[in-house]
Phi, psi and omega in degrees: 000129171299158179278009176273333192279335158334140146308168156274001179272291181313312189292324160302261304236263216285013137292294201329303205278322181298276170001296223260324167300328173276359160270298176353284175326286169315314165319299182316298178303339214256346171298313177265009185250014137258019169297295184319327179266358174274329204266314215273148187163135173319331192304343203061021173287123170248169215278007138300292194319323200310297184303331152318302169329291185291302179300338175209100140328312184281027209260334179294128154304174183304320199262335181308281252253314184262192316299313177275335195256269161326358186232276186321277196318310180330302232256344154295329170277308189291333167295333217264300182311268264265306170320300189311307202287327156298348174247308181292356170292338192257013153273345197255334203259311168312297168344287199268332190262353178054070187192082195314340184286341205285179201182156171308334187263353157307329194262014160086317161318322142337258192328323196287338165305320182273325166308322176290311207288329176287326148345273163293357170272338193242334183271324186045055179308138090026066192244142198254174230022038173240138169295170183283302163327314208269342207268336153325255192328312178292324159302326182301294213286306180344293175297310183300297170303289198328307183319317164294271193344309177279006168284317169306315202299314195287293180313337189280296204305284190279010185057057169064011181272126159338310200274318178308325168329295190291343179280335187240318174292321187298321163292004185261000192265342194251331172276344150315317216258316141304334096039275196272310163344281175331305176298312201289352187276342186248000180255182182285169155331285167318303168285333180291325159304274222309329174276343198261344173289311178285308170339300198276311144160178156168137184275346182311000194251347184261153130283149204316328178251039148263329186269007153303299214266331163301308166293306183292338186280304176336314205266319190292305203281352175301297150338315175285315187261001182267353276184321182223061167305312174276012166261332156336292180286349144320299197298305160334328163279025193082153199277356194281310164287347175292296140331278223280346186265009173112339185292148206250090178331308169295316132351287167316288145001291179304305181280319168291344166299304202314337194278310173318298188313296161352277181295342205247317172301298202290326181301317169242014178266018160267333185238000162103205180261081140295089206279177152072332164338285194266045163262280191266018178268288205306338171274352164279331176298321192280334183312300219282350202210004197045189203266357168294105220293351154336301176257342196286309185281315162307321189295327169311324199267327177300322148335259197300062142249285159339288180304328184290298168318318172277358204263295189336295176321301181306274259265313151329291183293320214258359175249057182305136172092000166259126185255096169314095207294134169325316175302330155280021182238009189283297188317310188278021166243321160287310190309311181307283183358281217287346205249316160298272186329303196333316197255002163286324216277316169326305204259357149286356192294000000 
C-alpha cells in the first residue's frame, strides 16, 4: 500500500516506529563507542578482556583490572553522564527560550564555573571540611548554581519574557569572562596554563564519584523532564498558543531554567567547559526525530552522551600515548555529524 493510501492513524503509527528504530539504533552506537573508548589506550586491552574484565574483575591481571576499573571506566562514564546531561539541558534550553542558537552555556553558568573555578586556582581558599583536591570543583559548582539563581531572580523580576533571559545571560557571560580575564592578568604563569586547561574541558580528572554524583542529578532531573513533555511540545508552537491552552508560560519558564541551571552546573564543574554538546546535540536529535518531546528529550540526551563519547575516543585514539582534552575534539566530531544530516535533510525537501 502507498503512504498516500495510509489513514493518518497508520502514517503516525509508522513515523512513530521508524523513530523509536533510530533511537534503538543510537542506543546500540552509544554501545559502541563506549566499547570503543574503554579499548583505546596505550595498555592493549582488548574488548574480550575489557568485557571479562567488567563482568568478573578478578578474571584481569592487577595492572589490567586498575587501568580499567580506575582509569578507563570513570572517564567513559563521565562523557556518557556528562554528554547526556548536557544535551538535555540544551533541548530544554532551545525549548523554553524558543532560540536554536540558545545552549546551557547562553544563560551564563558556564562562565560563571570557569570564573568560580580561576578562582580557586589563583586565590587557593581555604574552606573548611573540603580537601584541597574537592576546592576546584566546588567552587566551579558554586559558582556556576549562583548564576542560576540570578537567573531565576531574573525570570521572577521580568515575568518570564524570554528575551530578558538571553540578554542577561548574554551579559552575565561576558562579565564573567572579564572577570576570569582580570585573574589570568594578575596571576602566574603556572595558573593561567591551569585555567586555560580547565577552560577547554578534560575527563581525565574524574573519578568514580564525579560520576556518581553527575550520574544521580541526571537521573533526579530527568523524571521533571519527561514529566511535561507535552507542554514542551506545546510550547513549539509558540507562547501565545501555548497561553491560550492555559499554560502559565513564566511559571514553566522559571523551573526548566532551575533544571538547566542545575544539569549544566553538575556537568561542568568536575570537567571544566565543555562547550557545543548542548548546541548541536539537541538539533541532531531534532533533524533525527522531530519535535515530539516524547523521543526529542531522550534523543537529545543520548545524542550528547554519544558525541561526548566519540570526542573520549577520539582525544585517545588520534595521538598515541598523548590524551588530547576533550574540549577540542567535540566541535570536530559534531559539525560533520551535524552538517550530514544538514544536507540529507536538503535533499529530502
Amino acid at each position: 500500500m502507498a503512504p498516500a493510501d495510509l489513514s493518518l492513524h497508520d502514517r503516525f503509527g509508522a513515523i512513530h516506529r521508524r523513530r523509536l528504530m533510530i533511537i534503538s539504533a543510537m542506543v546500540l552506537a552509544l554501545f559502541l563507542s563506549l566499547g570503543l573508548d574503554l579499548a583505546a589506550g596505550p595498555a592493549g586491552i582488548d574488548i574480550g578482556d575489557i568485557v571479562g574484565g567488567i563482568l568478573d574483575p578478578q578474571s584481569l591481571a592487577l595492572r589490567y583490572r586498575i587501568i580499567l576499573w580506575e582509569v578507563r571506566l570513570p572517564d567513559a562514564l563521565i562523557a556518557l553522564a556528562v554528554g547526556a546531561a548536557l544535551g538535555l539541558a540544551g533541548i530544554e534550553t532551545q525549548t523554553i527560550l524558543d532560540n536554536p542558537l540558545a545552549s546551557p552555556f547562553t544563560l551564563g553558568v558556564s562562565s560563571a564555573a570557569v570564573l568560580g573555578a580561576s578562582l580557586a586556582i589563583v586565590l587557593v581558599p581555604v574552606l573548611p571540611f573540603l580537601p584541597e583536591a574537592a576546592i576546584l570543583p566546588v567552587m566551579a559548582l558554586l559558582f556556576a548554581l549562583g548564576s542560576g539563581i540570578l537567573i531565576l531572580l531574573i525570570v521572577r523580576w521580568s515575568g518570564g519574557a524570554r528575551e530578558t533571559v538571553v540578554l542577561f545571560g548574554i551579559a552575565l557571560v561576558f562579565l564573567c569572562n572579564a572577570l576570569t580575564a582580570g585573574l589570568q592578568y594578575l596571576a602566574s604563569a603556572e595558573a593561567v596554563q591551569q585555567i586555560v586547561f580547565w577552560t577547554i574541558g578534560n575527563l581525565t580528572r574524574a573519578g568514580w564519584l564525579e560520576v556518581g554524583l553527575v550520574t544521580a542529578c541526571f537521573m533526579i532531573i530527568l523524571p521533571f523532564s519527561l514529566r511535561q513533555v507535552w507542554i514542551m511540545t506545546l510550547l513549539r508552537g509558540g507562547e501565545a498558543h501555548a497561553r491560550s491552552m492555559g499554560i502559565n508560560v513564566a511559571r514553566l519558564r522559571m523551573w526548566v531554567i532551575l533544571r538547566i541551571s542545575v544539569l549544566a552546573a553538575f556537568a561542568v564543574c568536575f570537567v571544566g567547559a565543555i562547550g557545543f554538546i548542548g548546541l548541536v546535540g539537541p538539533h541532531i536529535a531534532r533533524l533525527l526525530l522531530g519535535e515530539d518531546h516524547r523521543l526529542l528529550v531522550p534523543g537529545s540526551a543520548i545524542c550528547g552522551a554519544l558525541i561526548l563519547s566519540l570526542a573520549s575516543f577520539l582525544s585517545k585514539a588520534l595521538v598515541p600515548g598523548v590524551i588530547i582534552p576533550v574540549g577540542i575534539l567535540t566541535a570536530v566530531v559534531g559539525v560533520p555529524v551535524f552538517l550530514g544530516l544538514l544536507a540529507g535533510r536538503r535533499k529530502t525537501i
